[in-house]
C-alpha positions as CSV (number, residue, x, y, z in Angstrom):
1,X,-60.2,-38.7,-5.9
2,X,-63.6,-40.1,-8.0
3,X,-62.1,-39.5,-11.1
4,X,-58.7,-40.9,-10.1
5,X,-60.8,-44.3,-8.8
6,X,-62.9,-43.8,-12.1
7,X,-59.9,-44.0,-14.3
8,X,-58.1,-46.7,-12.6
9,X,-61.4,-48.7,-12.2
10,X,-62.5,-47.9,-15.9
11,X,-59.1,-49.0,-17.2
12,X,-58.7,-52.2,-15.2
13,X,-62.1,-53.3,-16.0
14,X,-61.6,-52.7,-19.8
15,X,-58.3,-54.8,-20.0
16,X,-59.4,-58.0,-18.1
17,X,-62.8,-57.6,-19.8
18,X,-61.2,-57.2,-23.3
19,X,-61.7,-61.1,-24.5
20,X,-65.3,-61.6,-23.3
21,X,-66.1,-58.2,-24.9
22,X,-64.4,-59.7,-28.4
23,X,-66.5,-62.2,-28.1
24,X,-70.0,-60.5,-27.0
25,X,-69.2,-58.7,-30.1
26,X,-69.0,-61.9,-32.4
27,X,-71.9,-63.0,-31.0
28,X,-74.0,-60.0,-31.9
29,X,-72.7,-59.7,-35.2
30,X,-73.9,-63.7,-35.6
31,X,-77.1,-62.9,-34.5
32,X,-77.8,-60.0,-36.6
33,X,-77.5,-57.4,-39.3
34,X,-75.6,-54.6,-38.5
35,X,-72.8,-53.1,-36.2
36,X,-72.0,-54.5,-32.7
37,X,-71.5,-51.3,-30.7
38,X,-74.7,-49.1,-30.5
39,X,-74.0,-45.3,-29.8
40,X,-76.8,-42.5,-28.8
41,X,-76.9,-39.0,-28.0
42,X,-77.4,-38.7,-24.0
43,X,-77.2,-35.8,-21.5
44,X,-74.2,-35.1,-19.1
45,X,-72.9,-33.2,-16.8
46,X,-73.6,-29.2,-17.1
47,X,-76.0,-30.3,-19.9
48,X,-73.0,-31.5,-22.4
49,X,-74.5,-33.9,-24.9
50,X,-72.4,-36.7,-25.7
51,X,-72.1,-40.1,-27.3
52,X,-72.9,-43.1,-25.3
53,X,-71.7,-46.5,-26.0
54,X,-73.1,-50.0,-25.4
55,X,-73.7,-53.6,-27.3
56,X,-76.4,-53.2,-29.8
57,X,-79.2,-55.3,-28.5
58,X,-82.0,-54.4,-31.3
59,X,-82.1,-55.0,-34.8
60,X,-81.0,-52.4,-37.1
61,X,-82.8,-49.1,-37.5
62,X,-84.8,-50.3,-34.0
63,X,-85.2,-46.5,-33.1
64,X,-87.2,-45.8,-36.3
65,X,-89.3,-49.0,-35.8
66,X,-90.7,-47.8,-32.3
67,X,-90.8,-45.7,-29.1
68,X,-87.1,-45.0,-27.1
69,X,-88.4,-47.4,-24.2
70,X,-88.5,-51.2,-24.6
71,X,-90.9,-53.5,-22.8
72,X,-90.8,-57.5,-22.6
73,X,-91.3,-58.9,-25.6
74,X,-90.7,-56.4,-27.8
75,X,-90.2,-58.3,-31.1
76,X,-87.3,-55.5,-31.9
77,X,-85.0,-57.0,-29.6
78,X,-82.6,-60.0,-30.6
79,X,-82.1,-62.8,-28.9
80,X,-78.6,-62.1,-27.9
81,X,-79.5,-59.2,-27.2
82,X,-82.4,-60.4,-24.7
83,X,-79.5,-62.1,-22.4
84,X,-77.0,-58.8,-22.8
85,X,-80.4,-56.8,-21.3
86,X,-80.8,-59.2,-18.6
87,X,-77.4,-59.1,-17.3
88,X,-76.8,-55.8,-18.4
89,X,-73.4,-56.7,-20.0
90,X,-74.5,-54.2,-23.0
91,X,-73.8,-51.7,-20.7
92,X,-70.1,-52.3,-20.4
93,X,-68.7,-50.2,-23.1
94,X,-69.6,-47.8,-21.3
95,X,-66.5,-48.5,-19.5
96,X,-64.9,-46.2,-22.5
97,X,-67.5,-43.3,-21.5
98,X,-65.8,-43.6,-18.3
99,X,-62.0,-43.4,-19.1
100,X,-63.4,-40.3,-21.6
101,X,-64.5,-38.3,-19.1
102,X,-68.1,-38.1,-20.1
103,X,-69.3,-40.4,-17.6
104,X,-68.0,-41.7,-13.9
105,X,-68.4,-45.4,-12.2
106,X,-71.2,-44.5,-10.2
107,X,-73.8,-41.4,-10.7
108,X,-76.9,-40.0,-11.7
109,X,-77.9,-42.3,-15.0
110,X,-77.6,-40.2,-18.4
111,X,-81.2,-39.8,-20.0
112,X,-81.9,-39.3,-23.4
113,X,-82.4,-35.3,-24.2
114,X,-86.3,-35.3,-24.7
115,X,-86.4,-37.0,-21.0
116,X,-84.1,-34.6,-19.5
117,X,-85.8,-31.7,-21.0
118,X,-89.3,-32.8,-19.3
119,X,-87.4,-32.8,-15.8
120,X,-84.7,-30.0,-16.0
121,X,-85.0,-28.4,-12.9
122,X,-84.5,-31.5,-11.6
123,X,-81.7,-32.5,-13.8
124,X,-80.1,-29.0,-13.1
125,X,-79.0,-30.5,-9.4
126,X,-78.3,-34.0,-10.9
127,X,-76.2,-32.8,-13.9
128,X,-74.0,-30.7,-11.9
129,X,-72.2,-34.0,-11.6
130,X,-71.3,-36.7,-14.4
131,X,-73.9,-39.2,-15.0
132,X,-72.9,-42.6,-14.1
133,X,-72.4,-45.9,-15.3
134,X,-74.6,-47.3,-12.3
135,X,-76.2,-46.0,-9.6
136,X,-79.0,-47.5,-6.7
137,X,-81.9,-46.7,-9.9
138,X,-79.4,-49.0,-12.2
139,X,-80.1,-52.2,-9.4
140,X,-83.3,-51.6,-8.6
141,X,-84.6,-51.5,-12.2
142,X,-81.8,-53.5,-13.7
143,X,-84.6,-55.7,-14.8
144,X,-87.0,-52.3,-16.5
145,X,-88.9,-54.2,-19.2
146,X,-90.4,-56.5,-16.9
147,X,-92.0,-53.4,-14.7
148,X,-93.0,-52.1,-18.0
149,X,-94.5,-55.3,-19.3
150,X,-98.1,-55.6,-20.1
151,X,-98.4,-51.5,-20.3
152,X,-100.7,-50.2,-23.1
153,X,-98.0,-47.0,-23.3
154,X,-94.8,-48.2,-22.0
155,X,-93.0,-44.6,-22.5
156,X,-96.1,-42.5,-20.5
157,X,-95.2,-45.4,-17.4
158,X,-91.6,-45.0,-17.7
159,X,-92.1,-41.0,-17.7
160,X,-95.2,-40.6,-15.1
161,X,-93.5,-43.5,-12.6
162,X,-90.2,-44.9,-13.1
163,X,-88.4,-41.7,-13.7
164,X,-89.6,-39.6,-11.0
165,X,-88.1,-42.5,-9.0
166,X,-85.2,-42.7,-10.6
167,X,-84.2,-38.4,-10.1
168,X,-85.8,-39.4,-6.7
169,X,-82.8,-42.1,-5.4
170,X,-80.6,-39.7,-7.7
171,X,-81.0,-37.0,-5.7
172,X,-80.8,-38.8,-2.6
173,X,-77.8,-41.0,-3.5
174,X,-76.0,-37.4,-4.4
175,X,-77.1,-36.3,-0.6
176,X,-75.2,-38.9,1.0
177,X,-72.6,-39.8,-1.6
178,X,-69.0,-41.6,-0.5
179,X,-66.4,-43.5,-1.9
180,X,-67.5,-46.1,0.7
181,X,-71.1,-46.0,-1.0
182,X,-69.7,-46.1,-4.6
183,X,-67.2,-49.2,-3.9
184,X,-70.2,-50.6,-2.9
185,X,-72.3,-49.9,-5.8
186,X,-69.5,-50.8,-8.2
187,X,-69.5,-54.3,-6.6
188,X,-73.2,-55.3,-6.8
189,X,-73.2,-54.3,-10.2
190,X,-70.2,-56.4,-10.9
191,X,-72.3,-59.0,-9.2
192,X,-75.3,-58.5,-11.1
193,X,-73.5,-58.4,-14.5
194,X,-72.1,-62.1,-13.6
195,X,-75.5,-63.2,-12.1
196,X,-74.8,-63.2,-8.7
197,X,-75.9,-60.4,-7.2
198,X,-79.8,-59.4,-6.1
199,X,-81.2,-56.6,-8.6
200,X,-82.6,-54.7,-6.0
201,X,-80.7,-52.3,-3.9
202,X,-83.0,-51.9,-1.1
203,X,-82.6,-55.7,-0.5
204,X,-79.0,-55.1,-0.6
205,X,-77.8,-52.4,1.6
């Protein structure tokens, strides 16, 4: 049944999105050197690496230029790209991981390999699912950089806080999972993408 609602809700999304996605990709190809769509190696289910997709929102060869996590103000990040972050529309190609396979709507978030490899006990419960495009950790951190502003060493606060919190609401959102619960997640992301939603899910339940 969750892959039969992933696939229909995946598809759906994709086709009515299609023109605003054309022209989020115009837009970031005005901004900026280099391609529109962004792709990087992330962990899935069973431990199945995997390609993820989203709207590049750092200048080209960013990844070479500093550390995997981004805090405010990073001067790597475009302008276009600062508004795709804050609304999290460069997350919708994702949308393509879903119909794939390698992702569903709602689930554990995929981390990059060096992450999941410092928290793989922990990842061997949450990867025996897919990863999702959004889950309660996806809302309540939907704005990250901003908790990781100011930080001498964003990366050591992303791994020594925000993580553990993340597997934490992972593991808890796995515990009491639903399709009630996703259809709910699925729409105050939808919300939050078009600014109208509240980031944080524990003010939203």
């Amino acid at each position: 049944m969750k892959r039969m609602v992933d696939i229909a809700v995946a598809a759906t999304l994709l086709i009515l999105l299609a023109p605003g996605l054309a022209v989020v990709a115009i837009l970031i190809r005005l901004d900026s050197r280099g391609p529109a769509l962004f792709r990087q190696e992330r962990v899935g289910k069973n431990f199945r690496r995997f390609r993820i997709y989203k709207f590049r929102t750092m200048v080209a060869g960013a990844a070479a230029k500093g550390p995997a996590i981004t805090a405010n103000a990073d001067p790597r990040v475009t302008r276009v790209g600062s508004w795709l972050r804050r609304t999290k529309i460069d997350e919708l190609p994702q949308l393509w991981n879903v119909l794939r396979g390698d992702m569903s709507m709602v689930g554990p978030r995929p981390e990059l390999p060096q992450y999941v490899d410092r928290f793989k006990e922990q990842y061997r419960e949450l990867l025996t699912v897919r990863p999702g495009l959004t889950d309660p950790s996806s809302l309540k951190y939907a704005d990250e950089a901003r908790w990781l502003a100011g930080a001498a060493d964003p990366e050591e606060i992303y791994v020594s806080r925000i993580l553990p919190d993340k597997l934490a609401s992972a593991r808890q959102y796995l515990n009491g999972s639903s399709l009630r619960m996703d259809l709910k997640l699925m729409l105050l992301t939808l919300l939050r993408v078009f600014g109208w939603g509240d980031s944080q899910w524990g003010d939203s339940q």
